[in-house]
N, C-alpha and C positions, 0 to 999 in steps of 0.2 A: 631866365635866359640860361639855354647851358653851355657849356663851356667845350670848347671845339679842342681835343689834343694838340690840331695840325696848328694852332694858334699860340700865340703868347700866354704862357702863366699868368696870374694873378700879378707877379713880382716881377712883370714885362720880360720872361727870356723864353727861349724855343722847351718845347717839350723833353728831348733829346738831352738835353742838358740842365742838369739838377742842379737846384738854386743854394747860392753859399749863405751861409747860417747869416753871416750878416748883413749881407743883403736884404734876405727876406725880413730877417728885423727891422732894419730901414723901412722897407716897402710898408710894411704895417704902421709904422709909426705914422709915412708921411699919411696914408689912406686915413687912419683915426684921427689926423689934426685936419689934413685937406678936408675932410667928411664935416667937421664945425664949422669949420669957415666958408666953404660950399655953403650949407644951411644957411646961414646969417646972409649972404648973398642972396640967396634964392637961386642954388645953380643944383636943384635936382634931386632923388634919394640914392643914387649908385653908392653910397658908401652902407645906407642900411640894408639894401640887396645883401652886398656882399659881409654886411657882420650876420645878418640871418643866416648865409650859408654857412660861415665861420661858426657860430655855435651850431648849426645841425651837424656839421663834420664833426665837433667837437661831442655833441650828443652820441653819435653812430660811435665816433671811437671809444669813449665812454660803455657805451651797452657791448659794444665789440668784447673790452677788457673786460668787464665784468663778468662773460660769459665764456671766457678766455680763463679766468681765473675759477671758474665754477667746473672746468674740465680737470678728471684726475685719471691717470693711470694706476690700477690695480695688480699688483703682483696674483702672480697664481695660488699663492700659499696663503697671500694676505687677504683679511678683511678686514674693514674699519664700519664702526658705528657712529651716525648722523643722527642730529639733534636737531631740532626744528623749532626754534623758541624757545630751546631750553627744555623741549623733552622729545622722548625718542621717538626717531620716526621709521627708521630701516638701516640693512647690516649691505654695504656695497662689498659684493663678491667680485671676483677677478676679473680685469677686463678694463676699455675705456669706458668711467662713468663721471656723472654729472652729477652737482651739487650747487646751491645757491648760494655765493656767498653773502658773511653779515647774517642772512636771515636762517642759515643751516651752517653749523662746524662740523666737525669731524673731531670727534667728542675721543674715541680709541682707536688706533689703529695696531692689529696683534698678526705676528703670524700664526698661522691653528696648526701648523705640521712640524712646529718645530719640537722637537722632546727637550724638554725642560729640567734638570736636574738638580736636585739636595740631597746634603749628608745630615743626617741628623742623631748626632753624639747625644747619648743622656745614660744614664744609670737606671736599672727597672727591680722589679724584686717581684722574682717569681713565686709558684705556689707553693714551695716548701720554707718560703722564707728565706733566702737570700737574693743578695744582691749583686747582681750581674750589670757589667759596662757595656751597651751595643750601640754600634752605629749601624743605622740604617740609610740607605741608599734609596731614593725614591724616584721614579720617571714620570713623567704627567707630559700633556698636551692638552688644548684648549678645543673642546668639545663644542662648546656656542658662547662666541662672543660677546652677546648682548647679558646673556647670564655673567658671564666671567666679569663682565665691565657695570654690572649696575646691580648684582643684587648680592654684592661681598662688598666691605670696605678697600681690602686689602687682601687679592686672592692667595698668593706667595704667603702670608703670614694665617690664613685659614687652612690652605692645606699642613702646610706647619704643624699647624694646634692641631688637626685631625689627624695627622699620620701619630704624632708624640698619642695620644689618646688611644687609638687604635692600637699600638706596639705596647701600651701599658696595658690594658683591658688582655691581649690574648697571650702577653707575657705572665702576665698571673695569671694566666691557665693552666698553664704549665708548669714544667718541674725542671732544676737549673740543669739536670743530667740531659734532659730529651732539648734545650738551648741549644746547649753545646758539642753537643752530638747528631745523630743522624736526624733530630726532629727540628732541624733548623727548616728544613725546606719544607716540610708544613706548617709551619706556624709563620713562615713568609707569606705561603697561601693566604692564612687566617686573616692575618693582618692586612692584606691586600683588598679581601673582601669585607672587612669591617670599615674601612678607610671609605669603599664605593658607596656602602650603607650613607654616612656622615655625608659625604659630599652631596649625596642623591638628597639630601634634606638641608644640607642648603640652598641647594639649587645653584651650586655655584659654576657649571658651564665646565669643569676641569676631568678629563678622563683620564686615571691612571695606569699607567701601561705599563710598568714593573716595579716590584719591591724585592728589595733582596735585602737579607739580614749580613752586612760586611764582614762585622768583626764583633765576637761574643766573647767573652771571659770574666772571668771573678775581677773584683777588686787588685789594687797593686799588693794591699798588704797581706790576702791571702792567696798570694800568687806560688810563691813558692810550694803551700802544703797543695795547693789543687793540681798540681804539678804531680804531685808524690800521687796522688790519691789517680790523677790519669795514668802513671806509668804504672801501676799494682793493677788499674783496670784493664791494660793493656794486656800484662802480664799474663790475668787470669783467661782472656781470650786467648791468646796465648795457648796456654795449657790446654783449655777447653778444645782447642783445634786439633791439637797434639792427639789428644784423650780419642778425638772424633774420629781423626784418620786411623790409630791406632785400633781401635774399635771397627771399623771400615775393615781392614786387614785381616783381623781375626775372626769377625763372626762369618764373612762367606766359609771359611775354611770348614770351622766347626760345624756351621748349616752342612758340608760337604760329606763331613767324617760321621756327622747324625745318620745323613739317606744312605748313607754306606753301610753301616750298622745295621739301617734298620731293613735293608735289601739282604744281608747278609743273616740275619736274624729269620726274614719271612723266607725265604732260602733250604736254611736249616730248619725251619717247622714241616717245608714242604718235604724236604725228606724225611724225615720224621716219618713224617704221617704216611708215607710210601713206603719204609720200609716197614712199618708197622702193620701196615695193610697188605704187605708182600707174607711178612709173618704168620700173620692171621688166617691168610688164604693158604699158608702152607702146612699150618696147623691142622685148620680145617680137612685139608686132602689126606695128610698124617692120618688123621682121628679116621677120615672112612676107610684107608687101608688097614690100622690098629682092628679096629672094628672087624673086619672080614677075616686076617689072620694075626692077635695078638703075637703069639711066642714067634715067629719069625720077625714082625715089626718091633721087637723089645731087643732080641738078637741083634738088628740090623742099627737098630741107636744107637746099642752097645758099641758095636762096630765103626760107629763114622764118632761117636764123640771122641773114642780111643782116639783116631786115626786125626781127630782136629787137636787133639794135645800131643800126640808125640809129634806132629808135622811141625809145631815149633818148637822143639827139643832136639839139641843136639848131640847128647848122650842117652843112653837107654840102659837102662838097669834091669837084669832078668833073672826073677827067684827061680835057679833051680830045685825042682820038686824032688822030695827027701835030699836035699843038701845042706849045708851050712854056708856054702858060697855064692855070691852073685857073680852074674855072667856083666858083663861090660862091655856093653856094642858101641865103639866110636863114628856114631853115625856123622859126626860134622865131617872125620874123615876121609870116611869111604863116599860120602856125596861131594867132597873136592876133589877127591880121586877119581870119580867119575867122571867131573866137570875136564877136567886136565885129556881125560882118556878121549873127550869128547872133541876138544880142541887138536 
C-alpha cells in the first residue's frame, strides 16, 4: 500500500508539517509494542507492513550513504591513487569521481604542479683534491603518481640520496678553481642531468626542474688564504686587461706607421726607377748626338756642368791669365741687386 502525501504520516500528522523528534519516537515505540499485542490477539500484520517498509527506507538510505561517501571531488592539480583489495587499481585525475568505499581507499593523494624545494649542505672534494662546502638547491615536481607512491619507499629521502650522489660524482670532475668560478653553471648542468639518469632507474615518478649550485667555498679554516689567492687572481686579470687595452692602442697605430712606410718606401722606389729611366733615355740620346759630333758635344758638357756648379755658388774666383791675382766676382751681390732693381 502506498502512501498518499495528501494524507496522515506514519506518526498521524499532515504532510505540510514536519514530525517533532519526540513524537515520532513515541509513535515508533507505541507501533513496535501495539504490533505484539495485535499479534497475540490476532488483529492483523500492519505493523510487519510497515517494519518491512522501515528497513527498505533504511536499506535505500544505507546504499544512498554509501554511494554518497564513494563521491570525491578532484582538484585540477591533484591526483590520488586507489587501491582495490590492497592493490592498485587506477590514478583518479581531476574532476567529479567515484570510488567504493571499504572495498577501495585512496591509498595517496599528491599535487603533480606543485615545485617542491631542498637545500642540500654537504662538503665535496673535487679533482684536485680539496675540499669545498656547497649547498645545492634542488626543484622537482611529481611526474607519475603511481610511480612516486609505490615504487620508492620514501621519495623526499631518495631524491636526497640521488642529488648528494650526483653533486659528489660531477664535483670530482672538476677542479676547485672552475667550482668557484665561471664553471659553476656547468657543472649545475652536469649535475642536473646525472640526478635524471638515477631517478629514470628508479623509476621513481619525480621530474626535476632545476638545480643550482647556491653557495661554493673552501672550508672556514682556509678561508682566509683563499681569500688572498682570489684577490692576486683578481689582480692579475687586472693587469692582464690593462696589458690588453694597452696593447689594443698601440698596435693599430704601429700597423698605421708600418703602411705608411711602406707606401712611402714603394713611392720612392717608384721614382727611383723613373728617374733612373729618364737618365738612361737621356744618356742614350747624349750618346747618339756624341756620336754624330764629339768635340761640340764634349764642349757643350763642359759647358752645362760648369754652369750646374757655379749656379750654386755665390762667389766666383777668376785666375787672371799671366797674373799673380784673382778676380772676385761677388755674385750673391749683384743677384740681390738685381732682385731689389727688380722689385
Amino acid at each position: 500500500m502506498s502512501w498518499n502525501p495528501n494524507e496522515k504520516d506514519p506518526w498521524g500528522r499532515k504532510n505540510n508539517n514536519p514530525p517533532d523528534l519526540d513524537d515520532a519516537i513515541e509513535q515508533l515505540r507505541k507501533m513496535f509494542f501495539s504490533g505484539n499485542s495485535g499479534k497475540s490477539s490476532g488483529g492483523g500484520g500492519s505493523p510487519f507492513k510497515f517494519g518491512f517498509k522501515f528497513f527498505s527506507y533504511l536499506l535505500l538510505g544505507a546504499v544512498t550513504l554509501y554511494l554518497f561517501l564513494g563521491v570525491r571531488i578532484v582538484n585540477e592539480a591533484d591526483r590520488e591513487v586507489v587501491f582495490t583489495l590492497g592493490k592498485y587499481n587506477r590514478v583518479l585525475g581531476p574532476g567529479l569521481q567515484f570510488h567504493f568505499p571499504v572495498v577501495e581507499e585512496i591509498y595517496a593523494s599528491e599535487n603533480i604542479s606543485k615545485i617542491r624545494t631542498f637545500v642540500l649542505p654537504t662538503n665535496m672534494l673535487t679533482k684536485d683534491e680539496n675540499i669545498v662546502d656547497v649547498e645545492l638547491n634542488v626543484q622537482y615536481t611529481i611526474s607519475d603518481l603511481m610511480n612516486y607512491s609505490l615504487n620508492v619507499e620514501d621519495p623526499e629521502i631518495t631524491i636526497r640520496q640521488a642529488a648528494e650522489s650526483a653533486l659528489r660524482h660531477v664535483v670530482g670532475e672538476n677542479l676547485m678553481d672552475d667550482l668557484l668560478t665561471s664553471g659553476a653553471a656547468a657543472i649545475s648542468s652536469g649535475i642536473l642531468l646525472r640526478l635524471d639518469e638515477y631517478l629514470a632507474i628508479y623509476d621513481a615518478g619525480i621530474s626535476v626542474q632545476q638545480v643550482n649550485i647556491e653557495q661554493r667555498q673552501p672550508p672556514a679554516e682556509v678561508i682566509d688564504s683563499f681569500r688572498d689567492v682570489v684577490a692576486a687572481r683578481e689582480d692579475k686579470e687586472t693587469l692582464r686587461n690593462e696589458a690588453q687595452k694597452y696593447a689594443l692602442s698601440i698596435v693599430p697605430v704601429a700597423r698605421g706607421d708600418a703602411q705608411r712606410q711602406l707606401q712611402d718606401a714603394e713611392g720612392y722606389k717608384q721614382k727611383v726607377i723613373a728617374i733612373a729611366e729618364g737618365e738612361s733615355q737621356r744618356f742614350e740620346a747624349l750618346l747618339t748626338e756624341y756620336q754624330k759630333a764629339p768635340e761640340v758635344t764634349r764642349e757643350r758638357l763642359y759647358l752645362d756642368a760648369l754652369e750646374e756648379v757655379y749656379s750654386s755658388s755665390t762667389k766666383v774666383m777668376i785666375d787672371v791669365e799671366g797674373g799673380n791675382n784673382l778676380l772676385y766676382l761677388p755674385i750673391d751681390q749683384i743677384m740681390k741687386k738685381a732682385e731689389e732693381d727688380d722689385e
